[in-house]
Legacy VTK file of the C-alpha trace (Angstrom):
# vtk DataFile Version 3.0
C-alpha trace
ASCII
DATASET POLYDATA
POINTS 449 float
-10.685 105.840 15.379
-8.089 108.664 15.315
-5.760 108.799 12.237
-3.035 107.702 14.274
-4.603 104.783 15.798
-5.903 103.454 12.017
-2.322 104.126 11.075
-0.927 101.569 13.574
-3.626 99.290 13.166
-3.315 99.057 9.544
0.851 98.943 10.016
0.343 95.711 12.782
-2.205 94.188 9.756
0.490 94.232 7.522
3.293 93.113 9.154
1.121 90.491 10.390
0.263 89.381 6.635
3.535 89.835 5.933
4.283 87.006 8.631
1.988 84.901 7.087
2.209 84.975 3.829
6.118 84.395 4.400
5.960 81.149 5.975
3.103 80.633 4.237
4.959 81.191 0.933
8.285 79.178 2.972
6.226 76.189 2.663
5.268 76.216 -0.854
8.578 77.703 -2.255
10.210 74.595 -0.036
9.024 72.393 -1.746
10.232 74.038 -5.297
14.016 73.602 -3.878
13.039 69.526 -2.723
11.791 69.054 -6.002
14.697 70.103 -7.868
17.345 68.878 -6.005
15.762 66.123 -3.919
12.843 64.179 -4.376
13.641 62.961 -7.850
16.400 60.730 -5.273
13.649 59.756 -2.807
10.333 59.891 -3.972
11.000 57.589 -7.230
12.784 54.419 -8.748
16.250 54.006 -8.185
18.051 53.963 -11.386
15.207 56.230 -13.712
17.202 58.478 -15.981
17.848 61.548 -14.108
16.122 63.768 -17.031
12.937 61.789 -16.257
13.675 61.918 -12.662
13.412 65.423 -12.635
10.472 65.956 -14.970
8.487 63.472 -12.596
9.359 65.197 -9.486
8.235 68.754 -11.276
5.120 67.034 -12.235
4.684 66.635 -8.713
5.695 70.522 -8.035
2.918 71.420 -10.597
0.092 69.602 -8.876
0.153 71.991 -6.494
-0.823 74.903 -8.785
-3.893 72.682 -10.172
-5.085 72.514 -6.916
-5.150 76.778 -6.616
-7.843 77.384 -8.387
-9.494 74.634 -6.582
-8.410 76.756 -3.181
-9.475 80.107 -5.174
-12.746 78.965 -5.858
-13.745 77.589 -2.132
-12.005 79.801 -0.233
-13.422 83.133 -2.532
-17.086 81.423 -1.930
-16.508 81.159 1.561
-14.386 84.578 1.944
-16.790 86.549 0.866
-19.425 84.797 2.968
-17.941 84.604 5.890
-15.033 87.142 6.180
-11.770 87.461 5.235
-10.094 86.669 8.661
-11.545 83.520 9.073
-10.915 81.263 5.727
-7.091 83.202 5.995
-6.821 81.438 9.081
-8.142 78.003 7.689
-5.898 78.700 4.700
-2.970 78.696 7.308
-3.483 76.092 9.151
-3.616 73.604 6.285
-0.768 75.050 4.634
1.378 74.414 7.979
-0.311 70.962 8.949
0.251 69.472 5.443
4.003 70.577 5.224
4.927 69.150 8.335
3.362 66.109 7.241
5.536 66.088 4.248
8.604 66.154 6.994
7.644 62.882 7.904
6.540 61.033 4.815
8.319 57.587 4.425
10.754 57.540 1.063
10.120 55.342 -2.381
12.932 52.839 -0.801
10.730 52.256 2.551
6.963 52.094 0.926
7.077 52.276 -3.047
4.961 53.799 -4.946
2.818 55.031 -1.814
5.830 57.525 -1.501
4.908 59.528 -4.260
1.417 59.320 -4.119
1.008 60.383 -0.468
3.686 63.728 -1.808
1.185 64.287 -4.123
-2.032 64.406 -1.993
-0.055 66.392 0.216
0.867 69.018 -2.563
-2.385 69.337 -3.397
-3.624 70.915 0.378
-0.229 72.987 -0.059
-2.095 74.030 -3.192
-5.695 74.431 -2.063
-3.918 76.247 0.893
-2.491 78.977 -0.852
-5.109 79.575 -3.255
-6.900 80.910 -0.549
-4.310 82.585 1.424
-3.538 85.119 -1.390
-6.762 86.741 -1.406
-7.405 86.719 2.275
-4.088 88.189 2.954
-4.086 91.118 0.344
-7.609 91.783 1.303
-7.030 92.150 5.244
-4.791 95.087 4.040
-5.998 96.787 0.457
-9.293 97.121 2.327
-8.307 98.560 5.725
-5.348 100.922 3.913
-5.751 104.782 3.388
-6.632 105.000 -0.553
-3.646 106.368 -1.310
-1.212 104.236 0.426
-3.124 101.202 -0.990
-0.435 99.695 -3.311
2.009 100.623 -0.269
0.688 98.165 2.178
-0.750 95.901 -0.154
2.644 94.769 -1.006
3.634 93.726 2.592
1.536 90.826 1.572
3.179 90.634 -1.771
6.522 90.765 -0.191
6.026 87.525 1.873
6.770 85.955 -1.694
10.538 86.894 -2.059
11.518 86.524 2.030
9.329 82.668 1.803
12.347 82.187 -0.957
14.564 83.496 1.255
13.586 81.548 4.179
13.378 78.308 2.237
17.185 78.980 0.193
18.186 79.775 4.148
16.519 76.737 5.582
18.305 73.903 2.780
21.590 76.023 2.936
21.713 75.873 6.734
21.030 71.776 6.831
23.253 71.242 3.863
26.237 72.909 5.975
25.181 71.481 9.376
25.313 67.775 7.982
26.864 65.802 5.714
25.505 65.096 2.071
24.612 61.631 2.987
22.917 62.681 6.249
21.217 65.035 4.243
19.645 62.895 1.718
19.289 60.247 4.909
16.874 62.470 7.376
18.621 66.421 7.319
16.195 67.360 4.267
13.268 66.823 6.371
14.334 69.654 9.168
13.012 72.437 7.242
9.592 71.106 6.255
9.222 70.582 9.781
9.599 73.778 10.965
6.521 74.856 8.635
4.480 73.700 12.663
4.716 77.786 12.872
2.800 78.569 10.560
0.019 77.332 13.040
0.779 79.635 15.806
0.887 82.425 13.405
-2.946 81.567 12.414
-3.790 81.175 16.386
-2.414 85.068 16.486
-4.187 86.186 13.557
-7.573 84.578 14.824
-7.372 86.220 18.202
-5.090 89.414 17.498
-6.784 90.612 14.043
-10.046 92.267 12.616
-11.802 91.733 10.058
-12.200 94.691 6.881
-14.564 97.387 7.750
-15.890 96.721 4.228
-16.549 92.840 5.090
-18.958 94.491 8.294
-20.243 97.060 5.895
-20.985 94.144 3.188
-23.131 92.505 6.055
-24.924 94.852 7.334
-26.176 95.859 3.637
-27.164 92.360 3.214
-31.154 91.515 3.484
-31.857 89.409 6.640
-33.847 86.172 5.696
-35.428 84.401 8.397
-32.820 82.862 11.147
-30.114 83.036 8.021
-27.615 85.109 9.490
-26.296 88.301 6.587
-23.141 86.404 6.106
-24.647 83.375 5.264
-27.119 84.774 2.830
-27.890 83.006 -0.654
-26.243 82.600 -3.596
-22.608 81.878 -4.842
-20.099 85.012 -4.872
-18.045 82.897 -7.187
-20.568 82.434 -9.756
-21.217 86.007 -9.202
-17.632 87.358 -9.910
-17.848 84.849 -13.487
-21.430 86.893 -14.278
-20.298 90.414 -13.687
-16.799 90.215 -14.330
-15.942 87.437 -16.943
-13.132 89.192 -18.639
-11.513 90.895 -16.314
-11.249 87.732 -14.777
-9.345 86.708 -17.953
-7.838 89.657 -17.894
-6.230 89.627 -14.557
-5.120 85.695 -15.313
-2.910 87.007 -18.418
-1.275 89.725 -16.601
-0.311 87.515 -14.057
1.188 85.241 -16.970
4.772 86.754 -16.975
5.030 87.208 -12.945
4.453 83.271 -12.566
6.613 82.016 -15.392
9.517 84.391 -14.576
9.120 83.997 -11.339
8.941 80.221 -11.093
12.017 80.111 -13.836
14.144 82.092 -11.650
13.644 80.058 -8.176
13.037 76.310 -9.245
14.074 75.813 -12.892
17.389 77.921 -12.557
18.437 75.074 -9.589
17.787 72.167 -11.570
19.353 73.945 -14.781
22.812 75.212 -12.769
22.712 71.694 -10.605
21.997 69.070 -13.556
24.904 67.621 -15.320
22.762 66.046 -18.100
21.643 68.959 -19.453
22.591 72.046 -16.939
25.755 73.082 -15.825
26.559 70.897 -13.245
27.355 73.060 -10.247
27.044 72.924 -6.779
23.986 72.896 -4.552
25.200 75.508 -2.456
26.488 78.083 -5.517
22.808 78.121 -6.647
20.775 78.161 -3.609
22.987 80.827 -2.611
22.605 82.631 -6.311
18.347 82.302 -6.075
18.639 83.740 -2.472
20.440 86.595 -3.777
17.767 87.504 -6.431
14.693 87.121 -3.959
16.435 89.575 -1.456
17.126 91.923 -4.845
13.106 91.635 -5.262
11.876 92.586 -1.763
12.949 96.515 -2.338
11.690 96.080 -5.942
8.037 95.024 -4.641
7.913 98.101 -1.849
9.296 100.861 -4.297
6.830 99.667 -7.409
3.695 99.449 -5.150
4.369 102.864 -3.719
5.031 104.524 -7.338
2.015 102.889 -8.150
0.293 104.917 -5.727
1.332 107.975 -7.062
1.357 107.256 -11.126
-0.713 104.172 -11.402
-0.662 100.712 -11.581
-0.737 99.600 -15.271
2.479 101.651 -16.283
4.944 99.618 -13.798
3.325 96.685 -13.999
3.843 96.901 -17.798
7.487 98.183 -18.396
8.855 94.967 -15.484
6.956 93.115 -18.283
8.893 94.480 -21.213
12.256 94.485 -18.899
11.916 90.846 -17.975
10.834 89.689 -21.842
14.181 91.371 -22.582
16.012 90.157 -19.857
15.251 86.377 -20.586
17.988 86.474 -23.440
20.891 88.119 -21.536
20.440 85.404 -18.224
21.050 82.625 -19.785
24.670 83.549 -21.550
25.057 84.889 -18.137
24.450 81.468 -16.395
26.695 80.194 -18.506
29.553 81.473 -17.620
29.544 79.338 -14.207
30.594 82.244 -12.317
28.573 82.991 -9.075
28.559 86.778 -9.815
27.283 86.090 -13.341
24.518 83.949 -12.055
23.471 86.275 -8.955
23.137 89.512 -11.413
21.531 86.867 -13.733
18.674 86.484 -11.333
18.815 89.281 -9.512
18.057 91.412 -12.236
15.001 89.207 -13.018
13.372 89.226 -9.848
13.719 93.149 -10.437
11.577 92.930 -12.566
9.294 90.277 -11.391
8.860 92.583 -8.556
8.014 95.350 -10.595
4.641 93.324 -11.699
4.226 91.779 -8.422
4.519 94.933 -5.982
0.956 97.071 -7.663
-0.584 93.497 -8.090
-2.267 93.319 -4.629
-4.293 96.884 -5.026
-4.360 96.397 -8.681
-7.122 93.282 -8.569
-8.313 94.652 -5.226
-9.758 97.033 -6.894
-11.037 95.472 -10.345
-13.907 93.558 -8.315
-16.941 94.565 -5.935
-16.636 93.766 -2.283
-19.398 91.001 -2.531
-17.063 89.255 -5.177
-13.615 90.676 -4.220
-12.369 87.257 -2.579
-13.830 85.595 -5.476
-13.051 87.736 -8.354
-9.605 88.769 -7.293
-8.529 84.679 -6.184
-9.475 83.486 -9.935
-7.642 85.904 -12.051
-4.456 85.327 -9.278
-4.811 81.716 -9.634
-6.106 80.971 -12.847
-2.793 83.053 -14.122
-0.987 80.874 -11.539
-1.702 77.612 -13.321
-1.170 79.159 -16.502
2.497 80.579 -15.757
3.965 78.783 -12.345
2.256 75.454 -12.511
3.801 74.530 -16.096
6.609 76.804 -16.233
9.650 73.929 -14.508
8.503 71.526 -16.888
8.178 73.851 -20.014
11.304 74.984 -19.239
13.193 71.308 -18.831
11.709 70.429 -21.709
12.523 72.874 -23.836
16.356 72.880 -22.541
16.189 69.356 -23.437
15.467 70.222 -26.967
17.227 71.525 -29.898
17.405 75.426 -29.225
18.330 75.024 -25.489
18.374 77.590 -23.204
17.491 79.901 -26.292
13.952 77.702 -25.779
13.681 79.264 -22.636
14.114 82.450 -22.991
11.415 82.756 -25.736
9.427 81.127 -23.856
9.642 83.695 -21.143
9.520 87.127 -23.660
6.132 84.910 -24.927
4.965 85.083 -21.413
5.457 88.757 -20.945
3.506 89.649 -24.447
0.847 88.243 -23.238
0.683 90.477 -20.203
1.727 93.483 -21.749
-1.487 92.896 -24.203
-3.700 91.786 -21.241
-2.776 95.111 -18.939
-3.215 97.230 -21.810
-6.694 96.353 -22.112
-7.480 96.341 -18.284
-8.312 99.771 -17.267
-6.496 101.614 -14.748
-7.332 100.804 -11.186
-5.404 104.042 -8.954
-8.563 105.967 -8.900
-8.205 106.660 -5.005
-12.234 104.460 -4.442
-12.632 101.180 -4.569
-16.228 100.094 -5.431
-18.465 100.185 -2.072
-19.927 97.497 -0.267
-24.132 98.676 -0.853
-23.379 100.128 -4.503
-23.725 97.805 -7.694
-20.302 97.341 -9.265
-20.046 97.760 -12.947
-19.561 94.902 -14.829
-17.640 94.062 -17.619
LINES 1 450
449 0 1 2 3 4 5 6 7 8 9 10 11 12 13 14 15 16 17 18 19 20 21 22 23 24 25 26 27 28 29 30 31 32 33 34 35 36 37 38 39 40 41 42 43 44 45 46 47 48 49 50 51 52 53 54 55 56 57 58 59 60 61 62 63 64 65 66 67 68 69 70 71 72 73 74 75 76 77 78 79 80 81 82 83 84 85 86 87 88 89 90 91 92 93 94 95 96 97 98 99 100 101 102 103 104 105 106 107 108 109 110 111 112 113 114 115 116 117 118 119 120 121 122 123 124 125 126 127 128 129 130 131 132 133 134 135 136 137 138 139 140 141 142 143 144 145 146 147 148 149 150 151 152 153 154 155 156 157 158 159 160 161 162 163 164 165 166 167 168 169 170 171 172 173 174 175 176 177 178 179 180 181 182 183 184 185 186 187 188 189 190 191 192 193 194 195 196 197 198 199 200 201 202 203 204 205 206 207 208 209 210 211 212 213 214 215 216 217 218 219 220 221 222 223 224 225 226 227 228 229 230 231 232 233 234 235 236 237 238 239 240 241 242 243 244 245 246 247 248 249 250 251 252 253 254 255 256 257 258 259 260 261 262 263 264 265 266 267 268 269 270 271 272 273 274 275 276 277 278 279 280 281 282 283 284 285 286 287 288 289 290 291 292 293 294 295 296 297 298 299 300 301 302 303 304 305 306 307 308 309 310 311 312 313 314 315 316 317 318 319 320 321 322 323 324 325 326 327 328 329 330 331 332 333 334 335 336 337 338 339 340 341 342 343 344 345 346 347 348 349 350 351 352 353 354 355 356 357 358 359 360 361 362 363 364 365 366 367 368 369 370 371 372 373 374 375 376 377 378 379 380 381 382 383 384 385 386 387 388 389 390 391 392 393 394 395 396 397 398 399 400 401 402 403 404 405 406 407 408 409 410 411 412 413 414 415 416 417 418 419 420 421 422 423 424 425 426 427 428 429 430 431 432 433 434 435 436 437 438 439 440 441 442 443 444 445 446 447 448
């Protein structure tokens, strides 16, 4: 293939994971809004105390990051058996299937408690979904990019994070104008979870339209052939595998990721139920915070291009470090910001975070691309992504609630996150720099830890 012809394949892979992984990332950020403002209304008791109310429905919010490891651990096995393409596309299609679905669940007031507990089977395939659609995404492009674009492209993927926010603010703040607030609460919620049916078109395109890695084919052709066993289905568990050779960077990977998912998950669902909540928040409008969190995921889109590309050039470790510091820092100036009530405040309170979210989040893709082997990339690189994810996202609404509840307030909170961001600043200080231009080939043994 001619260099121009790999450069406009590799471009249509990654604005076709970047299609993806945004609706894909829609879907599950969607449901971050519903919680907060939402379900705690329609999925439980009338008349619980609205503290509870809201600690229940982010209860609900954080089954969906126990379930990602879950998702990691299949869809690595079968990732790196099978190929990349095809457990993305299975990753896809349950993502979009099981939002819909959520469209049309019943309310508390119609079936009782088999409200809640058919939102929470539900979150869980939202959350085995996207603990396999990370890998498979990032994959399709860190292993079809030119080495030292690699960071570049792999943040297309990376990038469907923010615009899913985006899409999902976009989606709620459309309905909420279109309707009014008891129409939305009646049936004008539902809307955008139904629109999550094109996600499934997008996974009919990327089965048809897209490749698999050439270092997937490589991987089976170097494996042995055994009997009528085809190469791709050849013995032994790539998960297990990853655990054997790679144990702590495994770890490793999980505690840089620490500070991305609790800042991150702080600044898109926590800050709506903290600026909404008049019990213990500041009691503003929907609209004034939905539009302030859109505003900060827009600010983080250039923030995950321009990181990933300097990480190309000066590595990743150093810029995924200093948005560490920044955003440990920044956790004590937001709040005071916040509250202030004014819109600008708030927007440049968030904004700024997701700055430096995006910082971490941009090099991430290449960065545990190239930690792991192919034979255990799927594998290796999904548990350190989503073990950190149930670490940091998972618990980080209710930590958060909680510790606003209690006697140091939003002070609480922002300790909480400069505690986060220690712990990756120590854990990507010990990892070893990745921006060596190789990634570790398909037929030679990988060093392990």
């Amino acid at each position: 293939m001619s260099g121009k012809s790999k450069e406009k394949s590799i471009t249509k892979v990654a604005l076709t994971s970047l299609a993806a992984t945004s609706i894909e990332w829609y879907d599950f950020f969607l449901y971050a809004s519903a919680a907060a403002l939402i379900f705690p209304t329609l999925f439980f008791p009338a008349g619980m105390d609205p503290v509870l109310g809201l600690i229940a429905s982010f209860s609900t919010f954080a089954v969906g990051f126990f379930a990602r490891p879950v998702g990691g651990i299949v869809f690595g096995h079968f990732g790196d058996k099978l190929g990349r393409k095809k457990v993305l596309v299975v990753a896809l299609l349950m993502m979009g299937i099981s939002t819909t679905l959520i469209g049309c669940l019943p309310t508390y007031s119609s079936i009782g408690i088999a409200a809640p507990v058919l939102l929470v089977v539900l979150r869980f395939v939202q959350g085995l979904a996207i603990g396999g659609q990370w890998a498979g995404a990032v994959l399709l492009i860190t292993e079809s990019a030119p080495p030292e674009k690699r960071g570049f492209y792999g943040s297309f993927a990376q990038v469907g994070a923010p615009v899913g926010v985006v899409l999902a603010n976009l989606a709620f703040l459309a309905v909420t104008a279109s309707v009014s607030p008891e129409a939305f609460m009646d049936w004008g919620w539902r809307l955008p979870f139904l629109f999550s049916a094109v996600l499934i078109g997008i996974a009919i395109y990327v089965q048809l339209k897209i490749e698999d890695t050439d270092d997937f084919r490589e991987l089976q052709q170097a494996r042995p052939q055994k009997g009528p066993v085809a190469p791709a289905a050849a013995t032994g568990s790539p998960v297990l595998e990853a655990l054997r050779l790679y144990p702590g960077r495994i770890a490793l990977a999980a505690g840089a990721f620490l500070s991305v998912q609790v800042g991150f998950y702080i600044l898109i669902a926590f800050v709506i139920a903290y600026g909404t909540n008049a019990t213990i928040g500041l009691g503003l409008p929907k609209s004034t915070m939905l539009f302030a969190v859109l505003v900060g995921a827009v600010a983080m889109v250039p923030s995950v291009l321009v990181s990933a590309a300097i990480s190309d050039r000066y590595g990743r470790r150093g810029i995924f470090m200093l948005g560490a510091l920044l955003l440990g820092l920044w956790g004590f100036v937001m709040f005071p910001l916040m509250a202030t009530k004014s819109f600008a405040h708030i927007a440049i309170a968030i904004a700024v975070g997701q700055v430096f979210c995006g910082m971490m989040y941009g090099p991430q893709a290449a960065f545990f691309s190239e930690m792991f082997g192919t034979k255990v990339r799927y594998s290796g690189a999904s548990l350190g992504y989503q073990l950190g994810a149930i670490l940091g996202g998972a618990l980080a609404p209710l930590i958060a609630t909680a510790l606003l509840a209690g006697p140091y307030g939003a002070l609480g909170v922002s300790c909480y996150i400069a505690g986060a961001s220690v712990v990756t600043l120590l854990a990507t200080y010990v990892l070893k720099e990745t921006n060596d231009r190789s990634m570790p080939s398909p037929v030679v043994p990988a060093v392990a830890d």
